[in-house]
C-alpha positions in Angstrom: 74.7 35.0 30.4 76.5 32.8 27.6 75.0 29.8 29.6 71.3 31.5 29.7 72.1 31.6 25.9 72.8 28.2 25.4 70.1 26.8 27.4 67.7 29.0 25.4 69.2 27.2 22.2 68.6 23.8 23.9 65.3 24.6 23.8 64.3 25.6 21.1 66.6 22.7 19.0 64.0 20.3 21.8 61.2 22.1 20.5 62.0 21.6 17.1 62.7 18.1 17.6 59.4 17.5 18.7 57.9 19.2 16.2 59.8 17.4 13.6 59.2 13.5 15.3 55.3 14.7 15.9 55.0 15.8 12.2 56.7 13.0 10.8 54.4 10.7 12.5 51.5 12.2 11.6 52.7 12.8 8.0 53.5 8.8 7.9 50.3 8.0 8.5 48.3 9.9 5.4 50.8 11.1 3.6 49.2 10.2 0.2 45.7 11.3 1.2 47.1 14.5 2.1 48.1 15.2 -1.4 45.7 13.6 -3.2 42.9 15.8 -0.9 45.1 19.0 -2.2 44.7 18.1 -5.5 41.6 17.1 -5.6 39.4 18.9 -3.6 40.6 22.4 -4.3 38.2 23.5 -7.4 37.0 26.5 -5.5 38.7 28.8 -2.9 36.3 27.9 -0.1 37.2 24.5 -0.8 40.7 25.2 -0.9 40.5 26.8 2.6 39.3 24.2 4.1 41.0 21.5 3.0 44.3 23.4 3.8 42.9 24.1 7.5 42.5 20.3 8.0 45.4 19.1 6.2 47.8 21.9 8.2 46.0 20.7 11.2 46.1 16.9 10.5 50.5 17.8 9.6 50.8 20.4 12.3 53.0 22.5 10.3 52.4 25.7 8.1 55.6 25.3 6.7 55.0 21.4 5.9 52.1 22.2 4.0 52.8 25.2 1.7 56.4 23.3 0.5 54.0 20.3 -0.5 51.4 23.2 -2.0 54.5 24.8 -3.4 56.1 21.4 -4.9 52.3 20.6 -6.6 52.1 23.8 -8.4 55.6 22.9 -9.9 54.4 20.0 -10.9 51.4 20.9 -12.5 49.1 18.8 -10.5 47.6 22.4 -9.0 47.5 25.7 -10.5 48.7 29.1 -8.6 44.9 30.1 -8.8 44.0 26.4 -6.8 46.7 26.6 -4.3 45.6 30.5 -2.9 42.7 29.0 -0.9 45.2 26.1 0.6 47.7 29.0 1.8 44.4 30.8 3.5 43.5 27.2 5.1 47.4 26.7 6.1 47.1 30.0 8.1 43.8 29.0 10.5 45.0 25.3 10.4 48.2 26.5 12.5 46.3 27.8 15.2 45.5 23.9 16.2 49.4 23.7 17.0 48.9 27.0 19.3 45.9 25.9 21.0 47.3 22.7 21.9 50.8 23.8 23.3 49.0 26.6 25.2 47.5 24.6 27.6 49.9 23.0 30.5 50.6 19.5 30.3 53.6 19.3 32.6 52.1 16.1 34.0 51.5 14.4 31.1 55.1 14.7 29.8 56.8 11.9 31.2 53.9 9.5 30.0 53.8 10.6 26.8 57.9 10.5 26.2 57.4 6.9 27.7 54.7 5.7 25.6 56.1 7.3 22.7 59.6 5.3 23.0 57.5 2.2 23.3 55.3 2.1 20.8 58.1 3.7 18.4 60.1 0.6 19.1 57.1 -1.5 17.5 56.9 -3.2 14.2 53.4 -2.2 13.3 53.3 1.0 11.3 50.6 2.9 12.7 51.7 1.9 16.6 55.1 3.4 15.8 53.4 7.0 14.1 51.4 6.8 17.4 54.8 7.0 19.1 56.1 9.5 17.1 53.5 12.0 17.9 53.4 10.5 21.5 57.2 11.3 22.0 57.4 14.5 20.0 54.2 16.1 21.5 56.5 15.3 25.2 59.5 16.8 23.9 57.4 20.1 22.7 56.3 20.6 26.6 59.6 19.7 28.0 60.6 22.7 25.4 57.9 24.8 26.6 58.4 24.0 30.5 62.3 25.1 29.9 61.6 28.3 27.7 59.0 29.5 30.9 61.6 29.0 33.8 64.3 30.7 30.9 61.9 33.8 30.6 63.1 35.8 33.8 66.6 35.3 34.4 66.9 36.2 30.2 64.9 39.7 30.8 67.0 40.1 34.3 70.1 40.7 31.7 69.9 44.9 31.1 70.0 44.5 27.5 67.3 41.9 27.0 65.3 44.0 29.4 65.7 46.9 27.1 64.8 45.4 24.1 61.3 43.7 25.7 60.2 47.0 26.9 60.7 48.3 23.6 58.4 46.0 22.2 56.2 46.5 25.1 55.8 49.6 23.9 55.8 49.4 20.3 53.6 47.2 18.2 56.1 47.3 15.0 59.0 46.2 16.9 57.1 43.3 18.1 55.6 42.5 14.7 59.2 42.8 13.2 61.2 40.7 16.4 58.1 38.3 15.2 59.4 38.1 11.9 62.7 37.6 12.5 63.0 34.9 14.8 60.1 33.0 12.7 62.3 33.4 9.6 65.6 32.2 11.7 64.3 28.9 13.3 62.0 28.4 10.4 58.7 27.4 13.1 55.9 30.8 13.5 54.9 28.1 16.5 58.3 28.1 18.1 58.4 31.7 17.8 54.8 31.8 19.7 56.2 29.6 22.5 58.8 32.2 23.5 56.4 34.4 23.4 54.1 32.8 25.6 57.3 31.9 27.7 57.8 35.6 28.3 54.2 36.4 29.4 53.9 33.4 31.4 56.1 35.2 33.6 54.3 38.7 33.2 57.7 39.8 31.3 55.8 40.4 27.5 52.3 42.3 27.8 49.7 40.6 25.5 50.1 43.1 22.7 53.4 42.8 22.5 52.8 38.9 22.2 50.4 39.7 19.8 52.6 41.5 17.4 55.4 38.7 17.8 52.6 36.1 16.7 51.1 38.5 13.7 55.3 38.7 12.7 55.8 35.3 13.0 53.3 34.8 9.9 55.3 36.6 7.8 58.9 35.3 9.1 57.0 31.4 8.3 57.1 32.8 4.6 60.4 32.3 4.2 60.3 28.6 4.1 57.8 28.8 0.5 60.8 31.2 -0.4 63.1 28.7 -0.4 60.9 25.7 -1.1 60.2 27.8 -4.4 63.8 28.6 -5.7 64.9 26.8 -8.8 61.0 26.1 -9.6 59.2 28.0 -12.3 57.1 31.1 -11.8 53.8 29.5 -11.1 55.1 27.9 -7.9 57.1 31.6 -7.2 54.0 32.6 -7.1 52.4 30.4 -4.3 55.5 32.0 -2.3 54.4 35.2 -3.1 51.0 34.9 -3.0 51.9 33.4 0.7 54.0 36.7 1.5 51.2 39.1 0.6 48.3 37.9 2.3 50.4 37.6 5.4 52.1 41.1 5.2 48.8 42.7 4.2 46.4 41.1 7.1 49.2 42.0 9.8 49.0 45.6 8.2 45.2 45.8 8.4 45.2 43.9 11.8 47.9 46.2 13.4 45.5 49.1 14.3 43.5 46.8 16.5 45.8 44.6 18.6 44.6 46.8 21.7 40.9 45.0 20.3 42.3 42.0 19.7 43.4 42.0 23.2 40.3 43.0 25.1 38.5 40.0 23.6 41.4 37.2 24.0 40.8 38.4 28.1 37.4 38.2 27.9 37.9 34.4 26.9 40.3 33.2 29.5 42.7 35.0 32.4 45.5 32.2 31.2 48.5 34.0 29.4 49.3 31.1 27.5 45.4 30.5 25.8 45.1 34.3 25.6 48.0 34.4 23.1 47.0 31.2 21.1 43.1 32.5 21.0 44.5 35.5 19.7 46.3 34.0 16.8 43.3 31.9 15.9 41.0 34.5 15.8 43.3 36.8 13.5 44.2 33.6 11.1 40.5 33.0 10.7 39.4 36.8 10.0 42.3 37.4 7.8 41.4 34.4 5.8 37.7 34.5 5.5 37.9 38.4 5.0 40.0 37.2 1.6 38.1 34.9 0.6 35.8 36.5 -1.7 38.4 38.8 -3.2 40.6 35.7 -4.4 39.9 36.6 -8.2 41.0 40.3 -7.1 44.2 39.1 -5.1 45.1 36.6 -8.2 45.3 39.1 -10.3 47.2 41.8 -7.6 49.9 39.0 -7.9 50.3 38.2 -11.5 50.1 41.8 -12.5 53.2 42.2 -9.7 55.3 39.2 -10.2 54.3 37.9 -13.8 52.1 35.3 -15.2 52.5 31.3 -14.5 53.9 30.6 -18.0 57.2 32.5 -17.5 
């Protein structure tokens, strides 16, 4: 069991990895775009969602994205008002990430890891942010080809298979095991790969997977949390602000998982694609839904956790 454990760490710390090389390529190569398209183009929510969609999607990371949103707002290049339409486009912008590691690559990895190491081993700039995302994209589905042959052996243990039938059966306990383990290895992504580990083998029904994805959005809060500590209330706020429209959509979106469900099957019979279409099409309801109550949910905030001056 201990060495079930320790492979399952291995992992995940691969995944991670890859996530991190992948992001920092891609970060490398527009990094100052990036920020200056936060600032701006963010004068009105709508714009604000989309330029967080693109620019979460461009970074491949939530996370990455709200502690640059977060770190803005400090500065006083964005106001708390600005940055709620980026943390709406950070949610849908995600689900690229999802999509992509849904689908199986398996024999693309071993090209990818090879190209990667050689064009990260080049002078020119943009050849080695090629690699990065090259190399980190084949770690990722070295991850994900590991955390799928992990899947059974893990739920064969009494205890683990205990615990999955619980949240088999119960859509809070999946929301909250979401939660969790987004909040513990700080990536709602990595959390969604175990998760689609699990049904790969027929282990996790899709609700259940569902509710470990809708928890994972609030578990990826954590990292604004921290990213906020230290700063003054108006980039608290973005952390907040971040927390609430998470908690609130999973809470509205919890009564209809078993709908949710029904459509991702009507899209595709692939476990993997059913999860990650799932996902998209809660991150882009939730956030569109919200949209044209951002003066509403601004002031829900403030009236909660103060004004920006404090």
């Amino acid at each position: 069991m201990q060495q079930l454990f320790s492979l399952f760490a291995v992992y995940i710390t691969i995944f991670l990895f890859g996530m991190t090389v992948m992001r920092a390529g891609l970060v490398n190569l527009s990094q100052d775009r990036l920020k200056l398209a936060l600032i701006k183009m963010t004068s009105t929510p709508f714009k604000g969602l989309l330029v967080g969609t693109i620019v979460t999607a461009i970074v491949q990371s939530s996370s990455a994205v709200m502690v640059i949103t977060v770190g803005l707002v400090a500065a006083s290049y964005l106001t708390f008002k600005q940055s709620i339409g980026i943390i709406l486009g950070t949610n849908i912008g995600t689900s690229f990430t999802t999509e992509i590691i849904a689908f199986n690559l398996t024999s693309g990895i071993i090209p990818m890891l090879i190209i990667g190491v050689i064009l990260m081993n080049m002078k020119k700039h943009v050849a080695y942010c090629i690699g990065c995302v090259s190399f980190g994209l084949g770690c990722i589905f070295v991850a994900m080809q590991g955390l799928e042959t992990l899947a059974y052996p893990i739920a064969s243990i009494p205890t683990a298979h205990n615990f999955l039938q619980l949240t088999n059966e119960n859509s809070f306990i999946a929301v909250g095991v979401g939660a969790v383990l987004s909040a513990l290895i700080q990536s709602s992504t990595a959390t969604t790969a175990i998760a689609m580990g699990f049904m790969s083998d027929q282990i996790l029904a899709l609700p259940a997977g569902i509710g470990i994805v809708l928890g994972a959005n609030i578990g990826t809060c954590f990292t604004a949390i921290l990213a906020s500590v230290g700063s003054k209330n108006s980039a608290k706020l973005v952390a907040f602000a971040h927390i609430w429209l998470n908690i609130i959509g999973v809470l509205l979106f919890l009564p209809f998982i078993g709908w949710l469900s029904s459509i991702s099957i009507s899209l595709t019979a692939l476990p993997n694609l059913q999860l990650a279409h799932a996902g998209t099409i809660f991150n882009i309801i939730s956030s569109v839904a919200v949209l044209p109550f951002v003066p509403l949910f601004y002031k829900f905030v403030i009236a909660l956790h103060g004004n920006e001056q404090k």
